[in-house]
C-alpha positions in Angstrom: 0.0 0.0 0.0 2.8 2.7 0.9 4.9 1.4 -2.5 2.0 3.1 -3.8 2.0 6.4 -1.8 5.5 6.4 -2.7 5.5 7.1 -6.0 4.3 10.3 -5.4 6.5 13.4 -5.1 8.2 14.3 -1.9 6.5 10.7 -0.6 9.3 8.1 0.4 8.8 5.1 3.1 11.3 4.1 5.9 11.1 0.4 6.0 12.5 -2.4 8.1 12.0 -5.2 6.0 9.0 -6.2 3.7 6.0 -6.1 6.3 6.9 -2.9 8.7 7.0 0.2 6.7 5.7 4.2 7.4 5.4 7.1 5.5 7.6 10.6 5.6 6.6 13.6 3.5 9.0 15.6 2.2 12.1 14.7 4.7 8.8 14.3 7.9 8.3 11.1 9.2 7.0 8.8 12.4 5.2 11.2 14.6 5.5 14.1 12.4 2.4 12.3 9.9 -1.2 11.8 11.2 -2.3 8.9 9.4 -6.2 8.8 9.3 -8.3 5.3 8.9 -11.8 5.8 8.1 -12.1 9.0 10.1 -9.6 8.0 12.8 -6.5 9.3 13.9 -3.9 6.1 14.1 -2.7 5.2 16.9 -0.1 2.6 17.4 3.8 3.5 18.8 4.6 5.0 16.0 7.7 6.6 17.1 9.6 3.4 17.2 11.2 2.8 13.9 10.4 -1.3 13.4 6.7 -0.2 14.2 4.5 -0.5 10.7 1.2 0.9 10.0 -1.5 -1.7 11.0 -3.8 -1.5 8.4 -5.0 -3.7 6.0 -3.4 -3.0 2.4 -6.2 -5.2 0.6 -8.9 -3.2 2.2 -8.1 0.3 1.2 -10.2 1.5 -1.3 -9.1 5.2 -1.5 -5.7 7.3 -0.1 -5.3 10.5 -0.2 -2.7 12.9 0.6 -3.4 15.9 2.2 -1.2 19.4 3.1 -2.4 22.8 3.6 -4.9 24.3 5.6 -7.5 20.9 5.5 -4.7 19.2 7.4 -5.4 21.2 10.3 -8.5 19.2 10.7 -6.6 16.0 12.2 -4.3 17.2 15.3 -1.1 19.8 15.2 1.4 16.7 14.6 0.6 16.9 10.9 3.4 19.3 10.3 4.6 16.9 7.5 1.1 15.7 5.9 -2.0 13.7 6.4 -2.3 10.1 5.4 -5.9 9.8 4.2 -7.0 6.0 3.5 -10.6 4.8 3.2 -12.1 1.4 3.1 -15.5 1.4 3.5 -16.7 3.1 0.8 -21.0 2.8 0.5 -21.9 1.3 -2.8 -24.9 2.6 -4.8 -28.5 1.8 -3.3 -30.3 -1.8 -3.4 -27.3 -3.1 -4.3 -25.0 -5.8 -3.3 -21.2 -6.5 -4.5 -18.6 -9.1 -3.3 -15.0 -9.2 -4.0 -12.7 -12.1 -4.5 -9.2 -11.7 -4.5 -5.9 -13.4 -4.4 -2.0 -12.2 -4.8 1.0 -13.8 -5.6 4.9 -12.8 -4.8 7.2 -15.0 -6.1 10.2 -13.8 -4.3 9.3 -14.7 -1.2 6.7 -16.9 -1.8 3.4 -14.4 -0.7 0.2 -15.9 -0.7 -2.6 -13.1 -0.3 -6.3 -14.0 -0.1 -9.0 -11.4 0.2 -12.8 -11.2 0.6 -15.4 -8.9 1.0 -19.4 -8.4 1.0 -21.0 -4.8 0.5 -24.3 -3.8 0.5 -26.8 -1.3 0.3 -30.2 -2.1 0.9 -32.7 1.5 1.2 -30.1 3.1 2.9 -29.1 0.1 5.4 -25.4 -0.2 4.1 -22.7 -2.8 5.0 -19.4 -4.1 4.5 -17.6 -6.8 5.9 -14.4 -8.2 4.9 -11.0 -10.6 6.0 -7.6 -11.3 4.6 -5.0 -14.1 4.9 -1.2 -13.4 4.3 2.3 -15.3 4.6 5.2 -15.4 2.6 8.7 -17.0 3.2 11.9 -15.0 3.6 12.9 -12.7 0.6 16.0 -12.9 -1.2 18.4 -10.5 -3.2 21.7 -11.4 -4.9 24.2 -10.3 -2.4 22.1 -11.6 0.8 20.3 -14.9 -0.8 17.6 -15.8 1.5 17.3 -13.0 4.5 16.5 -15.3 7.6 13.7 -14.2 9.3 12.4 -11.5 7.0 9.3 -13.9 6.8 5.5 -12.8 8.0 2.1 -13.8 8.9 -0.9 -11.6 8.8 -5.0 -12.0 9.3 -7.2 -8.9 9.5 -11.1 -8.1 9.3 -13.1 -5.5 9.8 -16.2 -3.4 8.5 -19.0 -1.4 8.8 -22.5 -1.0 9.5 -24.7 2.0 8.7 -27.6 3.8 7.7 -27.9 6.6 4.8 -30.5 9.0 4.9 -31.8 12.1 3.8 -30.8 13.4 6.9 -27.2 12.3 6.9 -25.5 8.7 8.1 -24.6 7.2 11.1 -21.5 4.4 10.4 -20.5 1.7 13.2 -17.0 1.1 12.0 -15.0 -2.3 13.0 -11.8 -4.0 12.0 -8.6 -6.1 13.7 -5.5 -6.0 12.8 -3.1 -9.4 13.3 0.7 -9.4 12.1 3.6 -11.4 13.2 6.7 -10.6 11.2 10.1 -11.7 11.8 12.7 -9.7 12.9 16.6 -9.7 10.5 18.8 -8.9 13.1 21.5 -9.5 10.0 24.3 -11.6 11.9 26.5 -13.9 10.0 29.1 -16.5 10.5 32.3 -16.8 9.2 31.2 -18.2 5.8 29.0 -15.0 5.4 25.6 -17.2 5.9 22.9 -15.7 8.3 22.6 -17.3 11.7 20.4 -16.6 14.7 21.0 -16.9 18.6 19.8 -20.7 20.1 19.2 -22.1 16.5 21.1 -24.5 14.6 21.9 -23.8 10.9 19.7 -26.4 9.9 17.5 -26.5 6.5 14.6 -26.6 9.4 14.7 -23.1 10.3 15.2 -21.6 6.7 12.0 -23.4 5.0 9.3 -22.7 7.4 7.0 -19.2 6.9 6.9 -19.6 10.7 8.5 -16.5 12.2 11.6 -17.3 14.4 12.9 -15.5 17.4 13.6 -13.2 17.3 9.6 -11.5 16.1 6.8 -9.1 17.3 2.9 -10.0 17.4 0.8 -6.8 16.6 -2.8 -6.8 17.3 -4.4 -3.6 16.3 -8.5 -3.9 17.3 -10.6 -0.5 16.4 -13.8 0.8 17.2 -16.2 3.6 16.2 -19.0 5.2 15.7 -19.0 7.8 13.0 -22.1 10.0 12.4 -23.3 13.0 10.0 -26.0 15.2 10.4 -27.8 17.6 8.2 -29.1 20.5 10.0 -31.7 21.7 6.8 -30.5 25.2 6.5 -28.3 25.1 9.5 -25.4 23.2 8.1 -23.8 20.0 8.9 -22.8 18.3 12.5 -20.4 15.8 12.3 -19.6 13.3 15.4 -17.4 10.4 16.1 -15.7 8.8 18.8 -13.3 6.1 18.4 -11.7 3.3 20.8 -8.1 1.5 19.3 -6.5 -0.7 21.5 -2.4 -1.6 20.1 -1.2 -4.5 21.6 2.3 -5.5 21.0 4.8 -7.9 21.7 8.3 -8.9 21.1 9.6 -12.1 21.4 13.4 -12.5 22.2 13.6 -15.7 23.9 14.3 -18.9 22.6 14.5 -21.2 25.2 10.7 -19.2 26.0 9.4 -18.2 22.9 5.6 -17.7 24.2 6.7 -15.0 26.7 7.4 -11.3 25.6 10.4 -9.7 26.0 8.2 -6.3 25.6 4.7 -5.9 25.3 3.5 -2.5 25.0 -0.6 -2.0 25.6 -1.4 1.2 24.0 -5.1 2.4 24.2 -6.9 5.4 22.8 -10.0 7.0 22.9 -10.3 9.6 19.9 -13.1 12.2 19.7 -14.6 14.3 16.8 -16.9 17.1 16.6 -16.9 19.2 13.5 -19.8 21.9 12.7 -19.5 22.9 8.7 -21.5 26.0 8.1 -24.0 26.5 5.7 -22.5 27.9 2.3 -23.0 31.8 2.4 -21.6 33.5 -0.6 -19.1 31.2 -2.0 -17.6 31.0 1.8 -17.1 27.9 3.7 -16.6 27.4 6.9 -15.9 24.8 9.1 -15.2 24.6 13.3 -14.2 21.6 14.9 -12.8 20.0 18.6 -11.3 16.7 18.6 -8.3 15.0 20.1 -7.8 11.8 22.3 -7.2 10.6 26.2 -4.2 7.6 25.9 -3.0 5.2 28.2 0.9 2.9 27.9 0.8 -0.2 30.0 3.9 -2.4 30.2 3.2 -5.8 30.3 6.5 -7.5 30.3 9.6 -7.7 32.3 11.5 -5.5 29.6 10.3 -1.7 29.2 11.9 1.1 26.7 9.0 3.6 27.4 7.3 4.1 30.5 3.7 3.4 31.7 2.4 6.8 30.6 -1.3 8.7 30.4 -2.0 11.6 27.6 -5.0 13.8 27.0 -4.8 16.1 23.5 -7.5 18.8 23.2 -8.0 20.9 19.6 -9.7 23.3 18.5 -10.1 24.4 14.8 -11.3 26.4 12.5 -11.0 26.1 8.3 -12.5 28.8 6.4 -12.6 28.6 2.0 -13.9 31.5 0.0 -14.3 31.1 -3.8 -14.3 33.8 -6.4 -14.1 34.1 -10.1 -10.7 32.6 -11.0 -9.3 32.3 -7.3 -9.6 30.2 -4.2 -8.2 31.3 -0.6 -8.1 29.0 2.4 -7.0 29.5 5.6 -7.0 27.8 9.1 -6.4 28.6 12.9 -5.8 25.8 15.6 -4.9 25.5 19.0 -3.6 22.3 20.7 -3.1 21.4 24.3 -1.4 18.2 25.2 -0.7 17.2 28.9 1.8 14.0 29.7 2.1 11.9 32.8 4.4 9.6 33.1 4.8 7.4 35.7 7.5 6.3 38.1 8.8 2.1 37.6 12.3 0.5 39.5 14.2 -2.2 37.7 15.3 -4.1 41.2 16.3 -1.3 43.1 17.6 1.3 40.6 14.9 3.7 39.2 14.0 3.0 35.4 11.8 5.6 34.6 11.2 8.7 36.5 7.6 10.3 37.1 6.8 14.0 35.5 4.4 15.3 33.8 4.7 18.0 31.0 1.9 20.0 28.9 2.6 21.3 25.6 0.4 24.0 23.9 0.6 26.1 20.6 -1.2 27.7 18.0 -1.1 26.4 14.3 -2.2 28.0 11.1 -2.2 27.8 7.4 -3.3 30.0 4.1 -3.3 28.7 1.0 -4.1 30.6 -2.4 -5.0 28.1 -5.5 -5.6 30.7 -8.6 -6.5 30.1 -12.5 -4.4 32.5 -14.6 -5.9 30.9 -17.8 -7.4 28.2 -18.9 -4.3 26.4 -19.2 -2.4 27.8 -16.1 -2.9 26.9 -12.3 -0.8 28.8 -9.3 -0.7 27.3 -6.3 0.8 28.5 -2.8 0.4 27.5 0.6 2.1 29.6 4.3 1.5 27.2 7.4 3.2 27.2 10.7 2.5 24.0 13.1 3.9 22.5 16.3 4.8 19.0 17.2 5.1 18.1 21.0 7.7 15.6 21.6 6.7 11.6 22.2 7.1 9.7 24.8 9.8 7.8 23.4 11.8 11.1 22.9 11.4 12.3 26.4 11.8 9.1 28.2 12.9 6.1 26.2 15.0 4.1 28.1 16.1 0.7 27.0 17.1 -1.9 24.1 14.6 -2.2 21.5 14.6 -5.6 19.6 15.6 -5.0 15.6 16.8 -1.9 15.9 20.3 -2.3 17.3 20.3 0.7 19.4 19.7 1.8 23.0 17.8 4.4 23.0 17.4 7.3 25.8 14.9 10.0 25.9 15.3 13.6 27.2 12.6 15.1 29.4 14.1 18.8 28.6 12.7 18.2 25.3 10.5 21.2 24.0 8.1 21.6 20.8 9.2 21.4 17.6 8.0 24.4 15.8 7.5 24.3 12.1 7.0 27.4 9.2 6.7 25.8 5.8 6.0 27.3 2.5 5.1 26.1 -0.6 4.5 27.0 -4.8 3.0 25.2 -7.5 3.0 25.5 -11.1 0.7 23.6 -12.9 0.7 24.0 -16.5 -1.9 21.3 -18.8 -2.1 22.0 -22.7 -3.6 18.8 -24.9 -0.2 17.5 -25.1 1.7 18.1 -22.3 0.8 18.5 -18.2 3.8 19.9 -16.1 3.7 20.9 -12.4 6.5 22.3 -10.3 6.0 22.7 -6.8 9.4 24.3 -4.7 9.1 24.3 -1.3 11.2 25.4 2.3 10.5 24.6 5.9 11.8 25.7 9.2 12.3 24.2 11.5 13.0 25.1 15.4 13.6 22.8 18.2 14.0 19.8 15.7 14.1 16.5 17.2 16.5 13.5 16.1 18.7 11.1 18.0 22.5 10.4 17.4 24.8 8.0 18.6 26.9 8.6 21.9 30.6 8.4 22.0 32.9 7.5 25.0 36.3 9.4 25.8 38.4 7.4 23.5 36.3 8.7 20.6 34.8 5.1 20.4 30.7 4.3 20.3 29.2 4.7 23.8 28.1 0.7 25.0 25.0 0.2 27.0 24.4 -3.8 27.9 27.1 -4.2 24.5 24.6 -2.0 22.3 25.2 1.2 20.6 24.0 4.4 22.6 21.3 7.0 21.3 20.3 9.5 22.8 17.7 12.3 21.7 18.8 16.0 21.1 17.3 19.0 19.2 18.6 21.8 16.4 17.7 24.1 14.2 16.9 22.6 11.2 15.9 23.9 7.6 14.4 21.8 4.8 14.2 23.1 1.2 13.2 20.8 -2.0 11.5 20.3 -5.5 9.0 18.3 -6.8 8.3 18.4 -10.8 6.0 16.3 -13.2 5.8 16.0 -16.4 3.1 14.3 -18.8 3.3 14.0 -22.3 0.5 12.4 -24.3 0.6 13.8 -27.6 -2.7 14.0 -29.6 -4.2 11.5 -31.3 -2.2 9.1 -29.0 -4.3 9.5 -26.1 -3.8 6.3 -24.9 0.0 6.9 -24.8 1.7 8.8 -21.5 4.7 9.6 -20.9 5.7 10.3 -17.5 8.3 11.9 -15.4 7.9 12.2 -11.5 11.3 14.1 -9.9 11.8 14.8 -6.2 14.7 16.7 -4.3 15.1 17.8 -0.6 17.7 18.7 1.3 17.9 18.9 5.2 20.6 20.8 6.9 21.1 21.8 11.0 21.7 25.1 11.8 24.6 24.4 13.6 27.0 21.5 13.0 26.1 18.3 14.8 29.6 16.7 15.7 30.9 18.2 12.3 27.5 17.5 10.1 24.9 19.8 9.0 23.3 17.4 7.1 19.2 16.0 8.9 19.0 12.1 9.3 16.6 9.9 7.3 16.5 12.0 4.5 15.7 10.0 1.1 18.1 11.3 -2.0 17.1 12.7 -5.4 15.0 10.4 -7.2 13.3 10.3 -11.1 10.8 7.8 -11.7 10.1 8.0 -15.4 6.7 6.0 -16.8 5.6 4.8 -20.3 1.8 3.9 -19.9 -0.2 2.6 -22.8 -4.1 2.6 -21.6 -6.3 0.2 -24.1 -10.3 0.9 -23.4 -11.0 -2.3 -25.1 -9.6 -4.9 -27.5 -10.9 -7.9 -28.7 -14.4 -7.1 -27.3 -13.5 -9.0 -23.8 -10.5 -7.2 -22.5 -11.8 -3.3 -20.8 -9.4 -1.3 -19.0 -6.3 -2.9 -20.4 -2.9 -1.0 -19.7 1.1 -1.8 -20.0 3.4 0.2 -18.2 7.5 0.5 -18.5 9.0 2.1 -14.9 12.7 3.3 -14.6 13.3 4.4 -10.9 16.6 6.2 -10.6 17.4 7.1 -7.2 20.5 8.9 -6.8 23.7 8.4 -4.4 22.8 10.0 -0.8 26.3 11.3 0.4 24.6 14.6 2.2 23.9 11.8 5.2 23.7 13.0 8.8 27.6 11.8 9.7 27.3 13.0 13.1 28.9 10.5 15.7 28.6 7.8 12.7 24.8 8.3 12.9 24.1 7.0 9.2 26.5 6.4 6.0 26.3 6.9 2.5 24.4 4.6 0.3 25.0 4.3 -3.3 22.2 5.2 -6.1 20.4 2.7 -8.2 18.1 2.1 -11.2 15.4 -0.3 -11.2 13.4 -1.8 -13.9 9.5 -2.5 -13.2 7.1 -4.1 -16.3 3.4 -4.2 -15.0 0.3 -4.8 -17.2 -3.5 -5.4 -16.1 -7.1 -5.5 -17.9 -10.8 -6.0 -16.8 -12.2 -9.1 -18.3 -15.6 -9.1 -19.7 -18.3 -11.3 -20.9 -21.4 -10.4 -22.3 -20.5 -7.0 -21.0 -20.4 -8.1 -17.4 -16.9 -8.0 -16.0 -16.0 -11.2 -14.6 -12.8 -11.0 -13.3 -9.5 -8.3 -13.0 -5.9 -9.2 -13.9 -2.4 -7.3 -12.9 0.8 -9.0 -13.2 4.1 -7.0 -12.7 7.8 -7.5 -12.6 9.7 -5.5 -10.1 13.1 -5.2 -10.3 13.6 -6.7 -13.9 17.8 -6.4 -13.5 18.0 -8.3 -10.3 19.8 -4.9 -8.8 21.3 -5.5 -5.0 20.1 -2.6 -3.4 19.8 -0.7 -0.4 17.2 2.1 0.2 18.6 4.9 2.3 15.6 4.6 4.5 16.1 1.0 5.0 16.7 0.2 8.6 18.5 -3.6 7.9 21.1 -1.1 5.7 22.7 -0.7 9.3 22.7 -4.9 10.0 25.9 -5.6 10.6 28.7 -5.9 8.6 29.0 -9.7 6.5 33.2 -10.4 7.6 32.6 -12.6 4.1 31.8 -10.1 1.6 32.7 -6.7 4.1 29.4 -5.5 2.7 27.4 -3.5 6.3 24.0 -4.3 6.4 21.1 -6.3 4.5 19.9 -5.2 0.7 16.6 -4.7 0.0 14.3 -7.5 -2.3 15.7 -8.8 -5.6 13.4 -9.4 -9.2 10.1 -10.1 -8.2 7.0 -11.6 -10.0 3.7 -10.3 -8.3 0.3 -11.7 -9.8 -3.1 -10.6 -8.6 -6.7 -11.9 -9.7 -10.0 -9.8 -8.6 -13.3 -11.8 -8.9 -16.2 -9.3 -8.6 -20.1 -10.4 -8.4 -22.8 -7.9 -8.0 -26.4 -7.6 -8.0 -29.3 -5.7 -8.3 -32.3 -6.0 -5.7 
């Protein structure tokens, strides 16, 4: 689902193996990007960096990605972006539709199986469906098989509703359940992987079984989404959610049932939005929402502490509309309050008590305006505030996959963000070109680096790399450029060209680097699409596409203490093709097969967190690579009908 998102400009992914990935927006990342699920706010520890999004990929029917002034709808932390991603969509009325589907990876040996049933029956609406996933352990050229990069996953979830003239009211339901491995990326001598308390036998590397060490994520959600139309009074909107993240880490061999870690995150979101009614081409909407939180630590291992949070905001987005141009602006006030509590490990205190509060104002103006009928300028002013997490005030410990030891820093204040943005859009019958430059500053920026002891050597806690988490300055500049050609009468043919550049430096040198961590290189991705309506009467839809992704050599890498490394460029080769099949004009099934990674390239992303596994003494290569060629096949059997 976020290989998707990617593709966009400014969109990259920071990844720690095939099933944990999350999204940053130009060079913003982990808590710095509300993702929204059907209405609600995600909630799952996502500040650690081998913590996924738990949604279901197979259920998402729409994604959006959203900056400006509508962003301030969904909490202050959106200083990078919104996620947006629907799955239950209602279908049309007296109407019901089911969805078969299965997918197909060859590298690693993915089988995906998904199934759905929507309906819509005078305004009663549904949707119910479930997925099955597992695949085997990837491989690349310079790795061969990755041990433990294998994964489980089973989800469901739904909705029931009622639409109605005077608005809806939507029960909303799903569960999320993943166990992936864990690559921790030790080798032997010979340069083969091996893991602690396991033999090297054939057992362990043909199983789709995760081994120790793994985690077990289950993500359950609740909610209750309503809309109300007030006649000529407007629109009241209402929801309230419950999520409850439970997760655990498995580190034990000799005692593989019992959790290392197990974090118990739940939330309780709220909602209440009151959309004006239209007066003069002006809209206006008000809003309060937020969420109370509550950490428990179940197991004998803790990095964060036991903690409580309440978040309160209030909001207001105005639009006004006039001949050629659109303004939009936004005002927003947040007020979050922590509480952490006290826990010993024997007789040595682990995690202090405190409590902090953190309040600001955000706001945002954006200016969208129709030169001609070919030209479109865009520009958007915003400044937002991000209060620090919990792991970067108080983190505390060793957390499994990442190789580090982390510590918070209580003295951590807001991160304070002014961003500004332009966009060119330019669309003629031939050719569609946008250009959007954009610069944010940042104060009080948070990162961690490593620690270094006197001798100049890393700083060991328990034999594991220090971290610790500081602040800076920061400043954030990039472009983002597309270009479409599809030249007249070849309108099935398009050509095109998707480029992204940003640059992160610190104000002030950071042990002798200026250069932000975890910030993803230039990159081109360059497309031929041919789109076929119809051929041979029974194929609809059909469409072959040609990728080149050439991402270039990051050596503008956060060097700092030995923080991060360079990592070279790459260009892969992707071949994907797909069509509707129809009989009788009734489409019976939907086909996409692809080829990813045509060349077999060894690869590492610079967002990849296995690129700092350590070093193979065979090969002296540092790290794991990411996936090599891979055949993906997907079938889609609709049915539908008519009551």
């Amino acid at each position: 689902m976020l290989d998707v998102v990617a593709k966009a400009p400014g969109v990259s992914i920071v990844s720690t193996g095939p099933a944990i990935a999350k999204p940053v927006i130009r060079g913003l990342g982990y808590n710095r990007v509300v993702t929204i699920n059907d209405g609600i706010r995600q909630e799952g520890q996502q500040w650690g960096d081998e913590h996924g999004l738990e949604v279901d990929e197979y259920s998402a029917q729409k994604i959006e990605l959203l900056r400006g002034p509508s962003s301030l709808m969904y909490g202050s932390d959106a200083i990078g972006g919104v996620i947006n991603i629907m799955t239950n969509v209602p279908i049309a009325i007296n109407t019901i539709q089911t969805n078969i589907s299965g997918s197909f990876n060859a590298n690693n040996g993915l089988w995906g199986q998904y199934a759905n049933v929507a309906g819509n029956l005078h305004g009663f609406s549904w949707n119910v469906y479930g997925s099955n996933k597992s695949a085997e352990d990837y491989k690349n050229k310079f790795d061969g098989q990755v041990l433990n990069s294998r994964y489980k996953e089973k989800n469901f979830g739904g909705y029931l509703g009622l639409n109605k003239s005077w608005g809806f009211s939507h029960f909303i339901f799903s569960q999320f359940n993943q166990n992936p491995g864990i690559v921790e990326g030790e080798r032997g001598e010979d340069g083969n992987f091996v893991l602690d308390g396991y033999d090297n036998s054939k057992e362990i590397w043909h199983t789709r079984k995760p081994l120790i060490p793994n985690q077990s994520i289950q993500h359950t959600k609740f909610a209750l989404d309503n809309s109300f139309y007030l006649k000529d009074a407007g629109r009241l909107g209402l929801l309230l959610g419950f999520q409850q993240n439970k997760r655990k880490e498995f580190g034990s061999v000799d005692d593989p049932k019992m959790p290392d870690a197990y974090f118990d995150l739940q939330t309780l979101n709220y909602n209440a939005v009151y959309h004006l009614p239209e007066f003069k081409n002006w809209k206006t909407s008000v809003g309060i929402n937020g969420m109370q939180q509550q950490n428990s630590n179940k197991a004998d291992e803790a990095l964060i502490p036991d903690y409580q949070l309440f978040d309160f905001g209030l909001y207001s987005v105005v639009s006004k509309t006039f001949a050629q141009t659109t303004i939009s602006g936004g005002l927003r006030f947040d007020s979050r309050n922590i509480s952490s509590n006290l826990r010993m490990d024997e007789e040595e205190i682990k995690f202090e008590r405190f409590k902090k509060r953190f309040s600001n104002f955000s706001a945002s103006m954006g200016l969208s305006h129709t030169l001609n009928e070919l030209i479109l300028i865009k520009a958007n002013l915003s400044r937002g505030f991000r209060a620090p997490n919990i792991s970067e005030l108080a983190a505390n410990g060793e957390h499994e996959g990442t190789n580090r030891y982390e510590l918070g820093d209580r003295n951590l204040i807001s991160e304070l963000s002014t961003a500004f943005d332009i966009g060119l859009q330019i669309n003629t019958d031939h050719v569609s070109v946008t250009f959007s430059p954009f610069i944010n500053k940042i104060n009080n920026f948070i990162f961690y680096n490593k620690l270094l002891s006197n001798s100049g050597a890393d700083s060991l806690t328990d034999g594991i790399a220090t971290f610790r988490f500081n602040q800076q300055n920061a400043t954030m500049m990039g472009i983002e450029a597309m270009l479409d050609i599809h030249p007249h009468p070849l309108d099935w043919l398009h050509f095109e060209n998707t480029f992204s550049f940003i640059r992160g430096r610190f104000s002030q040198p950071v042990d002798g680097s200026r250069n932000l961590p975890l910030i993803a290189p230039a990159s081109l991705l360059t497309e031929l699409r041919a789109d076929i309506p119809r051929f041979l009467k029974m194929f609809n839809g059909a469409f072959g596409k040609l990728e080149v992704n050439t991402v270039a050599t990051q050596h503008k890498y956060f060097s700092g203490f030995d923080t991060e490394t360079a990592t070279k460029g790459y260009v892969l080769l992707n071949l994907s093709m797909g069509t509707d099949v129809e009989i009788a004009g009734r489409k019976i099934l939907s086909l996409y097969v692809a080829m990813n990674n045509i060349g077999n390239v060894a690869y590492q992303s610079h967002l990849s967190r296995l690129k700092y596994a350590s070093v193979n003494e065979a090969t002296g290569r540092q790290g794991v690579f990411n996936m090599g060629r891979n055949l993906n096949a997907r079938i889609i059997i609709p049915f539908s009908w008519n009551l």
